[in-house]
C-alpha positions in Angstrom: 0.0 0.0 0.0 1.4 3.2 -0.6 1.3 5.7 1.9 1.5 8.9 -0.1 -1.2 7.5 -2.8 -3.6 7.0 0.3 -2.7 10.7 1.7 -3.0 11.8 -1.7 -6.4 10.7 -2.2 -7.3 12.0 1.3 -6.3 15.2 0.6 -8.7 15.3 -2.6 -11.4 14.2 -0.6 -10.3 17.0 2.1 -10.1 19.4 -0.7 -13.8 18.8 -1.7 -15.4 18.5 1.5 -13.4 21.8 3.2 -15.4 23.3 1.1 -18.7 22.8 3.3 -20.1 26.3 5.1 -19.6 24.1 8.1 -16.2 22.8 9.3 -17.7 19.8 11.9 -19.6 19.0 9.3 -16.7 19.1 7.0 -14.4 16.8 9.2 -17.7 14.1 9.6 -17.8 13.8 6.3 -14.2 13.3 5.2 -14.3 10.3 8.3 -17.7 9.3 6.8 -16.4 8.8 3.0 -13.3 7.0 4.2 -15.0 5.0 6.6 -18.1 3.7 3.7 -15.5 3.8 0.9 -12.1 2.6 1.7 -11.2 -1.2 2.3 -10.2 -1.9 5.5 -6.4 -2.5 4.7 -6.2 1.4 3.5 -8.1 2.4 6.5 -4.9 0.5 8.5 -2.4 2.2 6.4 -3.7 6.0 6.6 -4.2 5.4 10.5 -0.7 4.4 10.8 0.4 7.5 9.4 -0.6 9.6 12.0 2.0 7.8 13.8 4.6 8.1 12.1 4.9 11.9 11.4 7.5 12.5 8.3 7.5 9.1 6.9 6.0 10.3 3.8 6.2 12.7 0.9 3.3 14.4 1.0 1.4 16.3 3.4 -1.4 15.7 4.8 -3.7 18.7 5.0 -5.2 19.5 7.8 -8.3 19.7 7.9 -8.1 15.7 6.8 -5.6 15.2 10.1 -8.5 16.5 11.8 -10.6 14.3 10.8 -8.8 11.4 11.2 -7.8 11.8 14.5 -10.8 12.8 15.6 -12.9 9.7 14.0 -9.9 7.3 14.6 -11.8 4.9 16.7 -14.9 4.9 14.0 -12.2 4.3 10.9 -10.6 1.6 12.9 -11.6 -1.7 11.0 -12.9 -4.6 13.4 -10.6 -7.3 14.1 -11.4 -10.5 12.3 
């Protein structure tokens, strides 16, 4: 999986939904998209870039940072 094609498409998603009037509702829906529209293995991988800050090549905006962080415990797939 590659990290910086996942933050990538993050960041697009970011980009689109950043530009709601309202920001909470902004950061839901990033979570929301990602959570209904990403397999579980990319959910994984995007996670564990929050944990290891500098480990990529691209940036992760922050309004998507937000999001995850904040809805980390809803994007976290289930255990098997």
């Amino acid at each position: 999986m590659d990290d910086n094609n996942l933050i990538d498409m993050a960041n697009r998603i970011g980009d689109f939904f950043d530009s709601l009037p309202d920001h909470e509702e902004a950061v839901t829906s990033i979570a929301d998209h990602i959570r209904r529209f990403w397999e579980p293995r990319m959910r994984r991988a995007i996670l564990a870039t929050l944990d290891t800050p500098g480990a990529t090549e691209i940036v992760m905006s922050d309004i998507v940072r937000e999001s995850l962080v904040k809805h980390r415990d809803d994007l976290t797939p289930v255990a098997a």
